[in-house]
C-alpha positions in Angstrom: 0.0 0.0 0.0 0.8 3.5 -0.8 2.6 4.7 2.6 0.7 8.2 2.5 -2.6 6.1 2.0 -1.6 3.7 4.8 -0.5 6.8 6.9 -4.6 8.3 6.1 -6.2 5.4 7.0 -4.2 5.2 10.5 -5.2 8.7 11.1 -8.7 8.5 9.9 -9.7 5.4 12.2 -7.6 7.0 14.9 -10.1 10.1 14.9 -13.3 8.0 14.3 -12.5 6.0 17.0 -12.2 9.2 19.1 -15.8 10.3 17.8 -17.4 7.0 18.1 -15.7 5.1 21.4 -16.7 1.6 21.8 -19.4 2.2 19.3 -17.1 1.9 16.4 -17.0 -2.1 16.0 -15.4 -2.2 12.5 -13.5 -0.3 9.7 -12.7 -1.3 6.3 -10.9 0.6 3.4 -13.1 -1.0 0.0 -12.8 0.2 -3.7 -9.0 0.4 -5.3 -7.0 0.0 -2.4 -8.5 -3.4 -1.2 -8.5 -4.8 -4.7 -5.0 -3.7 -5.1 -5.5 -1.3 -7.7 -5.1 2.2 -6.0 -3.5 4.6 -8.4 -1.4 7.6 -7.1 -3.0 11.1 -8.5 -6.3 9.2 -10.1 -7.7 6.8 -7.3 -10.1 7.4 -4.6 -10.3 6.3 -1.0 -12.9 4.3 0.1 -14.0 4.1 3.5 -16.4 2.0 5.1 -17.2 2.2 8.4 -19.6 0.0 11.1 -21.1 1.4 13.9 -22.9 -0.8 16.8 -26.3 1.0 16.5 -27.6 4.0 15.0 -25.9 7.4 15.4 -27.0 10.7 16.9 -27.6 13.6 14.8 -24.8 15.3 17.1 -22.0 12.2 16.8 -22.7 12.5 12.6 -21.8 16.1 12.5 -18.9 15.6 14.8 -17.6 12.7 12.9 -17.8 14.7 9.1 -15.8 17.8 11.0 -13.0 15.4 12.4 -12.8 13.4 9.1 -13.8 16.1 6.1 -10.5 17.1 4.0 -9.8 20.2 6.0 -9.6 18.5 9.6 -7.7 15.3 8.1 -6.4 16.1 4.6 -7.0 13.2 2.2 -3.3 12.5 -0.3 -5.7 11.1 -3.0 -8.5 12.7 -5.4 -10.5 12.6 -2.1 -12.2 10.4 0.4 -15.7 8.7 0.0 -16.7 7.6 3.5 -19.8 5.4 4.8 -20.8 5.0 7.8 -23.2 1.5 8.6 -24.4 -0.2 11.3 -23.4 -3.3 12.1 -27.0 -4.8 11.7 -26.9 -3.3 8.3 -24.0 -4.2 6.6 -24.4 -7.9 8.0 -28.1 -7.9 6.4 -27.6 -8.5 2.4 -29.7 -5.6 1.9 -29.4 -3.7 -1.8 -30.5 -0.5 0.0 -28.4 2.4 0.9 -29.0 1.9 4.4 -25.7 4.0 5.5 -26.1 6.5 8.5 -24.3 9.4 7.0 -21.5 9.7 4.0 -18.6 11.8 3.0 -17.4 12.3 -0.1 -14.5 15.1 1.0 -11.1 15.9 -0.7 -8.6 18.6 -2.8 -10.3 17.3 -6.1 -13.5 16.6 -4.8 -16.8 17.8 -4.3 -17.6 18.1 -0.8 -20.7 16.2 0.6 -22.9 14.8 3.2 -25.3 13.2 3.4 -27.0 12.4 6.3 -28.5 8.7 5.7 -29.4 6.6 3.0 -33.2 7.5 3.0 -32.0 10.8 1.8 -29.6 9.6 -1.0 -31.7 10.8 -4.2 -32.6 8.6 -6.9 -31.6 9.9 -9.8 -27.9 10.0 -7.7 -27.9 6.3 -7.8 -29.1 4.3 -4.9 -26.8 1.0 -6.3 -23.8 2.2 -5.4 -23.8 0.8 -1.3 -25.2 -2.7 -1.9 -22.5 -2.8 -4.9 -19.6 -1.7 -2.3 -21.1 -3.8 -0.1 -21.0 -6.7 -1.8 -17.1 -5.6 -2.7 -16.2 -5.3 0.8 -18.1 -8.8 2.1 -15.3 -10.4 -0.7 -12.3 -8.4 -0.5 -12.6 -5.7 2.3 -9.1 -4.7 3.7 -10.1 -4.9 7.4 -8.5 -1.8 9.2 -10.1 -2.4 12.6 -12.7 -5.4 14.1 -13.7 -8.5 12.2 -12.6 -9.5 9.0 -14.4 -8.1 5.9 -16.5 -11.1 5.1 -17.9 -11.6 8.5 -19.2 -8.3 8.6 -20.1 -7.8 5.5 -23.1 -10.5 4.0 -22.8 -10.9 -0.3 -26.2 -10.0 -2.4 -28.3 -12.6 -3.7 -28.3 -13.1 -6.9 -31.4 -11.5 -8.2 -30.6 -8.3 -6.1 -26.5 -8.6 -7.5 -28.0 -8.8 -11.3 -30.9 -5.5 -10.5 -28.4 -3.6 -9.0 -25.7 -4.3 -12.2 -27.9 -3.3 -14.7 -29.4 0.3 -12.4 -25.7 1.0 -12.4 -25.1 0.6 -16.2 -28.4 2.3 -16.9 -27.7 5.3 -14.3 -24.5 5.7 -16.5 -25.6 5.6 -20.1 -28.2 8.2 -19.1 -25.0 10.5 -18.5 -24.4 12.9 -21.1 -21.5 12.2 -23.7 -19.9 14.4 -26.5 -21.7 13.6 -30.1 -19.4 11.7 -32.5 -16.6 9.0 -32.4 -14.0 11.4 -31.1 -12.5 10.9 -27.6 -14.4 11.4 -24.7 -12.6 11.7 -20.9 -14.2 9.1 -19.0 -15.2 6.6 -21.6 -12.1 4.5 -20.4 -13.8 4.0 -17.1 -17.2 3.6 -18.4 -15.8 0.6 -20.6 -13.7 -0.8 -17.6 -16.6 -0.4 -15.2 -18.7 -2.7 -17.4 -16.2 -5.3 -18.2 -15.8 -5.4 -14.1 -19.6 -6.3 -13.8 -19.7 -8.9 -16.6 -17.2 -10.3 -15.1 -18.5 -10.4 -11.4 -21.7 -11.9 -13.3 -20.4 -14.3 -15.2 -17.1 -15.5 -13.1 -18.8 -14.4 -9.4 -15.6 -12.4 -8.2 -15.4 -8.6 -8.2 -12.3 -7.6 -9.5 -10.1 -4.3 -10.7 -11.5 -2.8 -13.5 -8.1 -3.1 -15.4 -7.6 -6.5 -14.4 -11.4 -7.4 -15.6 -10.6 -5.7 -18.8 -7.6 -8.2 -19.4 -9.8 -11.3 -18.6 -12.2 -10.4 -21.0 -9.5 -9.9 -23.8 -8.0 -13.1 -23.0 -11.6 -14.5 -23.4 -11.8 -13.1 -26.3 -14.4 -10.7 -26.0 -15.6 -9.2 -29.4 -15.0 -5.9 -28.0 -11.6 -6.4 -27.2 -10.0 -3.7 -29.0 -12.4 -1.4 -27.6 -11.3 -2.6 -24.1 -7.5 -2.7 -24.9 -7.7 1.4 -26.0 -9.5 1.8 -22.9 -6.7 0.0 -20.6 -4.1 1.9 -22.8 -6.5 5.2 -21.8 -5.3 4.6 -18.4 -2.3 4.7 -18.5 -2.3 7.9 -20.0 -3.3 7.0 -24.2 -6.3 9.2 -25.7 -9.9 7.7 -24.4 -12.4 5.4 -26.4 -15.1 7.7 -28.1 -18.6 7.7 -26.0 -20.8 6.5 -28.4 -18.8 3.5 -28.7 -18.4 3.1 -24.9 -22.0 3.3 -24.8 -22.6 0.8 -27.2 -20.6 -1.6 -25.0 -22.2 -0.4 -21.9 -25.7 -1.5 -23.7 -24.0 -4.6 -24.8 -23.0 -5.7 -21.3 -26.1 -4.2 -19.6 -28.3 -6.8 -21.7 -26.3 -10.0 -21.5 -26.6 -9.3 -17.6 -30.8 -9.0 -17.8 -30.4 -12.7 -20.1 -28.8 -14.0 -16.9 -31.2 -13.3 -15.0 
């Protein structure tokens, strides 16, 4: 690990723990640095943590002044932070279900929001039983239990619904007309070849690396999927049209699955 990023997360569940006391049972760092893809000056951090019961209006506000990028300054694009309880993330649910999250940082939007019955739709709800589900397989376990006891797996039926809200949420993003290069489209492809893959194989992992698998498959997009590897690692983007095409492509072999 990154030894600014191992540094953070020391720090961070340092001051959570003096927020929360015995009430903070677990914490977990998900996304790109527990699948061992966390890229200096381009990757998040991605925080989960799991409380013992429900939190105080007054204990949420503390918690987002000791941990926002100001109070605790985050080395990477920025910090997205959720807070569960334990009940919660050991549940399966495919709701948000989260008791207040952060999204803080130098290149980030800052924002809160105060619990998951107030994460707006057309925001995408997907996202927690998606991270979930990433954490209950690969969650690196910073404090408590390890990852997969405290985090339960999706069914299937909830795993496939919540693929294809996330694919749809981001083909209704706009994209530049034509076939030229779009920013972003590298992700957009990579971030689909990572949920065929966790449909088809069962195992969640980095978008690069599910890229690869699918080339050595050989995927009929493949050379769609190799620009888009070669994107990040600093080569001009796939267009957006075609990234949507793929998108749409993956999106519907994921509904025949089901």
């Amino acid at each position: 690990m990154d030894t600014d990023v191992r540094r953070y997360l020391a720090d961070l569940v340092a001051a959570a723990r003096d927020v929360l006391c015995d009430d903070l049972v677990g914490a977990y760092a998900a996304g790109s640095v527990a699948l061992g893809a966390y890229q200096v000056g381009r990757s998040d951090i991605d925080v989960a943590l799991v409380c013992a019961d429900a939190l105080a209006d007054g204990r949420k506000r503390e918690l987002v002044a000791r941990l926002r990028h100001e109070a605790l300054p985050c080395p990477a694009r920025g910090l997205e932070l959720v807070v569960y309880r334990r009940a919660v993330a050991g549940a399966g649910t495919p709701d948000p279900g989260f008791e207040v999250e952060l999204n803080t940082g130098a290149r980030m939007p800052f924002r809160v929001t105060w619990s998951g019955d107030e994460r707006p739709a057309a925001d995408g709800r997907f996202w927690y039983g998606l991270d979930r589900s990433i954490l209950h397989q690969d969650g690196l376990c910073l404090l408590g239990p390890p990852a997969v006891e405290m985090f339960a797996g999706l069914a299937p039926a909830d795993l496939r619904r919540l693929l294809v809200e996330a694919l749809t949420w981001w083909l209704a993003l706009p994209t530049p007309p034509g076939d030229e290069p779009a920013a972003g489209a590298e992700d957009a492809v990579l971030g689909a070849c990572r949920s065929l893959v966790r449909c088809r194989d069962g195992v969640w992992l980095p978008k690069v690396a599910a890229g690869r698998r699918l080339v050595e498959l050989g995927h009929p997009g493949t050379a769609l999927i190799e620009r888009a590897i070669d994107a990040r690692l600093g080569g001009p983007p796939p267009g957006g049209r075609e990234a949507r095409d793929f998108q749409r492509g993956v999106r519907d072999e994921i509904r025949a699955a089901g």
